[in-house]
C-alpha positions as a Markdown table, in Angstrom:
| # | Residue | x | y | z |
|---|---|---|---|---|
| 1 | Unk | 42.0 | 99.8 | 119.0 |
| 2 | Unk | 43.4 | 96.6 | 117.4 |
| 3 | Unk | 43.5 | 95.5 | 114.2 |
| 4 | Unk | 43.2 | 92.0 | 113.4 |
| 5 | Unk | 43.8 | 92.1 | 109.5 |
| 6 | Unk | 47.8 | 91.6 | 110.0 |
| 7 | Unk | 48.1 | 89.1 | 107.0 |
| 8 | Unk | 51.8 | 90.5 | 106.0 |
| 9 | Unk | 54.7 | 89.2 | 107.5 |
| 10 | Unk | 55.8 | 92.6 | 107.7 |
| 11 | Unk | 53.0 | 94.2 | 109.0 |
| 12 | Unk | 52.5 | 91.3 | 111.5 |
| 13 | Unk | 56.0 | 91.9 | 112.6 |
| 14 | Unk | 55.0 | 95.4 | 113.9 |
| 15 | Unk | 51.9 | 94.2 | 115.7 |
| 16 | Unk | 54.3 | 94.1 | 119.1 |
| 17 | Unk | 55.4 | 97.4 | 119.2 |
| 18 | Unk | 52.5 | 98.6 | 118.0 |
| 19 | Unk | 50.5 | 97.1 | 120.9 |
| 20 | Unk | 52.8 | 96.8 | 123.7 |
| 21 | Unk | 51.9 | 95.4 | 127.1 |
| 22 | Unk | 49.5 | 97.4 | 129.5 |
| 23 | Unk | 46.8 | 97.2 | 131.4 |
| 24 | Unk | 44.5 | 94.7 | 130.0 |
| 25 | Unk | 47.6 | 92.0 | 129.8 |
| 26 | Unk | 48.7 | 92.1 | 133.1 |
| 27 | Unk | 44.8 | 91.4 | 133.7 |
| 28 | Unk | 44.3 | 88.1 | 131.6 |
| 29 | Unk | 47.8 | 87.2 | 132.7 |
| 30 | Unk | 46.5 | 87.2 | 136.5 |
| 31 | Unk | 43.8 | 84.6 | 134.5 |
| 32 | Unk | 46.1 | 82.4 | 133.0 |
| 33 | Unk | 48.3 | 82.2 | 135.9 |
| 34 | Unk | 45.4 | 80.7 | 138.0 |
| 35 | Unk | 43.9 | 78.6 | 135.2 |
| 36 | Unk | 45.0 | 74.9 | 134.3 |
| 37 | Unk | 44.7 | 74.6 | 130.3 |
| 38 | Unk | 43.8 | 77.5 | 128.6 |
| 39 | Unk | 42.4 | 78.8 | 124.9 |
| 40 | Unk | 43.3 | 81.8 | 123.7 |
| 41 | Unk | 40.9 | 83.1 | 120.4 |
| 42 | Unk | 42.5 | 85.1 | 118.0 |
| 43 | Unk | 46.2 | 85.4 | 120.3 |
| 44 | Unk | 47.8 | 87.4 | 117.5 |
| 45 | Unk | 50.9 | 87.0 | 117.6 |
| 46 | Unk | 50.5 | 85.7 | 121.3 |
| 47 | Unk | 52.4 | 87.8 | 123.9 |
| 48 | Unk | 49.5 | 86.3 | 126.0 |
| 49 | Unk | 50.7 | 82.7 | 126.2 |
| 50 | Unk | 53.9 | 83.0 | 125.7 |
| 51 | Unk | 54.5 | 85.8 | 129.2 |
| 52 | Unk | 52.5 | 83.1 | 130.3 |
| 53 | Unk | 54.7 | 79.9 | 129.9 |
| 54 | Unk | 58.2 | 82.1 | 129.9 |
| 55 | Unk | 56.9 | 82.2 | 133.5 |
| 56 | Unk | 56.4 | 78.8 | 134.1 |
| 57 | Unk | 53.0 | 77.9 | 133.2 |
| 58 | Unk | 52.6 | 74.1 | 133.2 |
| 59 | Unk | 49.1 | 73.5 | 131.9 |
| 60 | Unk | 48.1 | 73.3 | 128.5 |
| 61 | Unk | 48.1 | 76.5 | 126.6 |
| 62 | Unk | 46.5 | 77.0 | 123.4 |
| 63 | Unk | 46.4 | 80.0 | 120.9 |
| 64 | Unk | 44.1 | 80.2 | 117.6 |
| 65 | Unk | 44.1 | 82.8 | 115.2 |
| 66 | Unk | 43.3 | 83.1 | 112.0 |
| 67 | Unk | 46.4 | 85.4 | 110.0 |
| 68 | Unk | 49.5 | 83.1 | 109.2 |
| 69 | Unk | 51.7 | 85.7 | 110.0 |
| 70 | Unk | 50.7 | 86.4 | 113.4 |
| 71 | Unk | 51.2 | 82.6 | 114.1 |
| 72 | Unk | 54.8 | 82.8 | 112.7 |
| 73 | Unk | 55.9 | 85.4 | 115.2 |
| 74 | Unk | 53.9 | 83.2 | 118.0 |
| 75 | Unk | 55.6 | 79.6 | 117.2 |
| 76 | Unk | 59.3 | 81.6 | 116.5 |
| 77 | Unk | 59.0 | 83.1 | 120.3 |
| 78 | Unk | 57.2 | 79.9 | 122.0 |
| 79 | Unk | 57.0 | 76.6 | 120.1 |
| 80 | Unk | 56.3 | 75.2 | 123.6 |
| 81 | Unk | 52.7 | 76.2 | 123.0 |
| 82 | Unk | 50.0 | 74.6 | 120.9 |
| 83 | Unk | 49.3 | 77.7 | 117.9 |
| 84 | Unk | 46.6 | 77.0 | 115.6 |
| 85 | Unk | 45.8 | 78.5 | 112.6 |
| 86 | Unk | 42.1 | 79.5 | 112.3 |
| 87 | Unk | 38.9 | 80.4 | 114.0 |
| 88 | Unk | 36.4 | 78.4 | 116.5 |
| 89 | Unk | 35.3 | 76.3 | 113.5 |
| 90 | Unk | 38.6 | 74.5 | 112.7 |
| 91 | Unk | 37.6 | 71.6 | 115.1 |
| 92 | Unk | 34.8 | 70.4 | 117.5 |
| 93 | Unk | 35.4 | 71.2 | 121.0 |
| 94 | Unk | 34.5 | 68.9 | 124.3 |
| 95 | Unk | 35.3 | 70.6 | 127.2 |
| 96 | Unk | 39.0 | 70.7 | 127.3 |
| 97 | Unk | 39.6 | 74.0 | 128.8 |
| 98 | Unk | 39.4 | 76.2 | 131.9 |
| 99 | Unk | 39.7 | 79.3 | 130.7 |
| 100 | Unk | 38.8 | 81.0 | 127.0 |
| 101 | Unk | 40.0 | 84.1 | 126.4 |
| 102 | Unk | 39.2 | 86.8 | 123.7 |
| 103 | Unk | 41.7 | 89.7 | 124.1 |
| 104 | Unk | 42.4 | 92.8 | 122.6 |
| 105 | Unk | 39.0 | 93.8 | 121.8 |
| 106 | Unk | 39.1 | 90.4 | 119.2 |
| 107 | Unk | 35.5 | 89.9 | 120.2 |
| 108 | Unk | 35.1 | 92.9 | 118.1 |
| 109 | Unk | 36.2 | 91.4 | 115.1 |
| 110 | Unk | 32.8 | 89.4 | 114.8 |
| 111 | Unk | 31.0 | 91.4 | 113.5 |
| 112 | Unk | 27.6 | 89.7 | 112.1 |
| 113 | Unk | 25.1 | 87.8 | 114.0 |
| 114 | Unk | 26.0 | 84.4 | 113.1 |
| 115 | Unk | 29.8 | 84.8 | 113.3 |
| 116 | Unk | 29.0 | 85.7 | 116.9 |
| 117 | Unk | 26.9 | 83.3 | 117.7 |
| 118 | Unk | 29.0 | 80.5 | 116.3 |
| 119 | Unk | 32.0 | 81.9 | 118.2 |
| 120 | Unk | 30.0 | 81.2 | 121.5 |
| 121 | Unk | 28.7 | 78.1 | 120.8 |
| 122 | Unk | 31.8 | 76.9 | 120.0 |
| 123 | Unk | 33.7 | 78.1 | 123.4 |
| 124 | Unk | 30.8 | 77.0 | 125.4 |
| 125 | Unk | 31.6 | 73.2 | 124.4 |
| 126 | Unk | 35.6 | 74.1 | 124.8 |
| 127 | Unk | 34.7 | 74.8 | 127.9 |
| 128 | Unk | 34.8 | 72.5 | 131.2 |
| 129 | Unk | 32.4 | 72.9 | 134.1 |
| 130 | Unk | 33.0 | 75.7 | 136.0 |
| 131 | Unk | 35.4 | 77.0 | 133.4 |
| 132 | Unk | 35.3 | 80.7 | 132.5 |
| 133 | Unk | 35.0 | 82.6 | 129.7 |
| 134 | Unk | 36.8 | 86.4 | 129.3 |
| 135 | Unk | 36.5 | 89.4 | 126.7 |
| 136 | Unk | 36.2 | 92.7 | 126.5 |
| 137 | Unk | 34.5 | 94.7 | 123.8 |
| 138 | Unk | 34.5 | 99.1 | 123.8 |
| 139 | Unk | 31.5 | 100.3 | 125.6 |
| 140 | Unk | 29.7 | 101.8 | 122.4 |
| 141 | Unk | 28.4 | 105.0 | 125.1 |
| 142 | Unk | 31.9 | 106.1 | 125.2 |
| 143 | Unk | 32.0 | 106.4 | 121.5 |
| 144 | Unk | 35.8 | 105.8 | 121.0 |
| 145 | Unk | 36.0 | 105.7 | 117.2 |
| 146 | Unk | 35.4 | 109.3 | 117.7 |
| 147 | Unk | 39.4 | 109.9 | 118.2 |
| 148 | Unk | 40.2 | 107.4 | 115.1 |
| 149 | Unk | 41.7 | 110.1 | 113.0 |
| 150 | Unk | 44.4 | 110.9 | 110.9 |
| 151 | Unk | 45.7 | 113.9 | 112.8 |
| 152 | Unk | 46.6 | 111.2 | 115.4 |
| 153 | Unk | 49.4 | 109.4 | 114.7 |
| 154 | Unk | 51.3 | 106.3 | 116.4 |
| 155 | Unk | 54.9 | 106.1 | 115.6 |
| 156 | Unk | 57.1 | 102.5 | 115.6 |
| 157 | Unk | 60.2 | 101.4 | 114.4 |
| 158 | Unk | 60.1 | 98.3 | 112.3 |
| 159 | Unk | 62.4 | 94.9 | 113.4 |
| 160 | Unk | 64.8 | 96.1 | 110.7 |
| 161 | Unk | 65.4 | 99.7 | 112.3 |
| 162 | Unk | 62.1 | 101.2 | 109.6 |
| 163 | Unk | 60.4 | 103.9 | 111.5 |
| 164 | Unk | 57.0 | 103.7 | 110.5 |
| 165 | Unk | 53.7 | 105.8 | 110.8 |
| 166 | Unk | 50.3 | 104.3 | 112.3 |
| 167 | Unk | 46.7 | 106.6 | 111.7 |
| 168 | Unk | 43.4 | 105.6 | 111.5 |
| 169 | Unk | 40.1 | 106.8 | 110.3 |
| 170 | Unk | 36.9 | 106.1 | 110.4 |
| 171 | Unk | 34.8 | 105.6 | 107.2 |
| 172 | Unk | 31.5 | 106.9 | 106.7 |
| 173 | Unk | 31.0 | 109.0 | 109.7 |
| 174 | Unk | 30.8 | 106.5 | 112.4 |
| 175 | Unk | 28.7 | 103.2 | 113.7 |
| 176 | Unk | 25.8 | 102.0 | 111.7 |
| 177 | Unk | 24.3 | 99.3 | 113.4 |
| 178 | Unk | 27.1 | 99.0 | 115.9 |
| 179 | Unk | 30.0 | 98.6 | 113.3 |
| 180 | Unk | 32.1 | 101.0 | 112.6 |
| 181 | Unk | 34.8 | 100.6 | 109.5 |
| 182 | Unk | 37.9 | 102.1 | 109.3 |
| 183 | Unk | 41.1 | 102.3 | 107.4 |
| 184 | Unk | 44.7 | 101.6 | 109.1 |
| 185 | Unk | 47.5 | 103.0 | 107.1 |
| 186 | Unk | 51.2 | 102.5 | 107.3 |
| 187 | Unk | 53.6 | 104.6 | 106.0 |
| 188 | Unk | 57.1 | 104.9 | 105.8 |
| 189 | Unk | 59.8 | 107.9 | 104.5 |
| 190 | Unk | 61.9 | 104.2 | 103.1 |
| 191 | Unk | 59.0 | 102.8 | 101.7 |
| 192 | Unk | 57.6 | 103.3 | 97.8 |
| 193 | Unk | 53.8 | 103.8 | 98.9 |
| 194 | Unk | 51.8 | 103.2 | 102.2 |
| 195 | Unk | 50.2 | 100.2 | 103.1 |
| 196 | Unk | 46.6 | 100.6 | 104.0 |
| 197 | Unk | 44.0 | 97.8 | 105.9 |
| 198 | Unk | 40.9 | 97.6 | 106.4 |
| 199 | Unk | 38.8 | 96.8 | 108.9 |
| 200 | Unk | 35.3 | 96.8 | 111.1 |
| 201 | Unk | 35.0 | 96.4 | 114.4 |
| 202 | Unk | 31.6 | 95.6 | 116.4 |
| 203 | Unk | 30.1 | 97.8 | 119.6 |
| 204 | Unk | 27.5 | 95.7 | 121.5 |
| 205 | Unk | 25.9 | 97.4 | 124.6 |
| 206 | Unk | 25.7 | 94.9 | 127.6 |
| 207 | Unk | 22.1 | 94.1 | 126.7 |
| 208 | Unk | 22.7 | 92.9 | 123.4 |
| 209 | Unk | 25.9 | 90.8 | 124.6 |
| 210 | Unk | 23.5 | 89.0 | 127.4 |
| 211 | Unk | 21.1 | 87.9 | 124.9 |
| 212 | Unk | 23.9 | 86.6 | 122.4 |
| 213 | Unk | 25.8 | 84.8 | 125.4 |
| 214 | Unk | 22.8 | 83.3 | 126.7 |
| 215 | Unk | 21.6 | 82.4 | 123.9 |
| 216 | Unk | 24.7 | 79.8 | 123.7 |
| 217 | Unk | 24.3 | 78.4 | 127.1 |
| 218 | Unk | 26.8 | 80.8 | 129.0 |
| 219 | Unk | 26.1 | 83.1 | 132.0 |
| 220 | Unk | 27.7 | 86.6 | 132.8 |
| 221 | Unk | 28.6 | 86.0 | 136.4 |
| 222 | Unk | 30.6 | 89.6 | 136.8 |
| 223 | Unk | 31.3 | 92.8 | 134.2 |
| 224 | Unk | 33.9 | 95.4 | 135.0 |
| 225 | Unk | 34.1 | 99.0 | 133.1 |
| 226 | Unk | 37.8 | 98.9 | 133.3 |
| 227 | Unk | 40.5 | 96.7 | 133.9 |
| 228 | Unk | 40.9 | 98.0 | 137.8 |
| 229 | Unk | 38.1 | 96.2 | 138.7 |
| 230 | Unk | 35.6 | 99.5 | 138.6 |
| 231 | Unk | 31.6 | 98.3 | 138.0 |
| 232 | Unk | 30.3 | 99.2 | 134.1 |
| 233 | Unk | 29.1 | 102.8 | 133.7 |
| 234 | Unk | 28.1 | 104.5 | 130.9 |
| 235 | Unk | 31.2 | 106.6 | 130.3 |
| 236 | Unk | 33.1 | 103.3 | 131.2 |
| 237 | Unk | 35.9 | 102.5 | 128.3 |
| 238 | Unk | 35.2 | 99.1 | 128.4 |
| 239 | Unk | 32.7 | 96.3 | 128.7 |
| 240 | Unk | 35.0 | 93.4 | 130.6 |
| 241 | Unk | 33.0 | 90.1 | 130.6 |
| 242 | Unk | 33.6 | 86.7 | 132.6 |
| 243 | Unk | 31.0 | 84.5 | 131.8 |
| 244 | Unk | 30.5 | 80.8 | 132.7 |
| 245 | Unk | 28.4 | 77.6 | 131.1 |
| 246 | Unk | 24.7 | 78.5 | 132.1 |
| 247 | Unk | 24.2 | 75.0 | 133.7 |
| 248 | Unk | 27.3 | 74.9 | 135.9 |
């Protein structure tokens, strides 16, 4: 689960270690690496773009987002790539990229109709003929949120040597109409009180994300339940989307 709500320097500063590279990264890396210019919506603090160019990435890479202080940790690691501070609607979009890429469950983050919609219309002009576009959201059937509680808790350390304590939990009692809302608290034995965040995150079943990404002119061409490549299934962790411009 990632939280998105990271508008403190501090907190921002944690978002790293709190998320560290796995699995999903090394998948939209394999993405990038192939792509020409690329958009990355809602890069965080953008560990993305910047693996991708520290490796020698020549096309264009771009990375939105819309907390300030995840783009100061971006442009102090990479200032070699474009970061913009923001959403889909900051600008209009004619088909500038290959490849548009929502990571970290930041699809999730949308969590009414028209944000949604929006979101797609926009990345369907950003992108080029043939281009692709990538997310992932949780598969809602394997009902994730259920293990967002307090008893577990996700230790860090802090850039300045603060250990700190992550735990989440989910407010009232789950997922009504696919959104679930939660709290994200931060606590620390050096710190006068805890920090808490607040959040909701939206679970759309496969069905409901085909009508929305048609709807916008894009196509799923391929879905994967997980990020080795495994078809959807209900149990499936994930719902892993590549979709493409409907009349390409």
């Amino acid at each position: 689960m990632v939280d998105h709500s990271f508008a403190d320097l501090s907190l921002a500063a944690l978002y790293d270690s709190l998320n560290p590279w796995g699995p999903g990264d090394d998948f939209y890396l394999g993405l990038v690496r192939r792509a020409g210019d690329v958009l990355d919506v809602g890069c965080g603090t953008g560990q993305l773009l910047r693996r991708a160019r520290a490796e020698g990435h020549r096309g264009r890479l771009m990375g939105l987002d819309p907390a300030a202080a995840m783009l100061v940790q971006a442009r102090a690691a990479r200032p070699d790539v474009e970061w913009v501070l923001g959403d889909t609607r900051v600008r209009r979009w004619d088909a500038e990229f290959d490849l548009v890429v929502m990571t970290g469950h930041a699809f999730q983050a949308l969590v009414g109709d028209e944000e949604i919609r929006c979101c797609l219309r926009a990345v369907r002009e950003a992108l080029r003929p043939g281009g692709r576009f990538v997310f992932e959201v949780g598969n809602p059937a394997a009902r994730a949120w259920e293990r967002w509680t307090p008893e577990r808790t996700h230790e860090t350390v802090a850039a300045d040597g603060t250990p700190v304590r992550v735990t989440h939990e989910v407010l009232d009692g789950g997922p009504r109409d696919g959104r679930v809302r939660f709290t994200e608290t931060y606590d620390s034995d050096r710190w006068p009180a805890p920090r808490v965040s607040r959040g909701v995150l939206r679970f759309l079943d496969p069905g409901s994300l085909a009508g929305f990404l048609a709807a916008a002119g894009l196509a799923v061409v391929a879905q994967y339940g997980d990020w080795d490549g495994r078809p959807p299934a209900p149990a499936a962790p994930e719902i892993i989307t590549v979709a493409t411009p409907a009349d390409c």
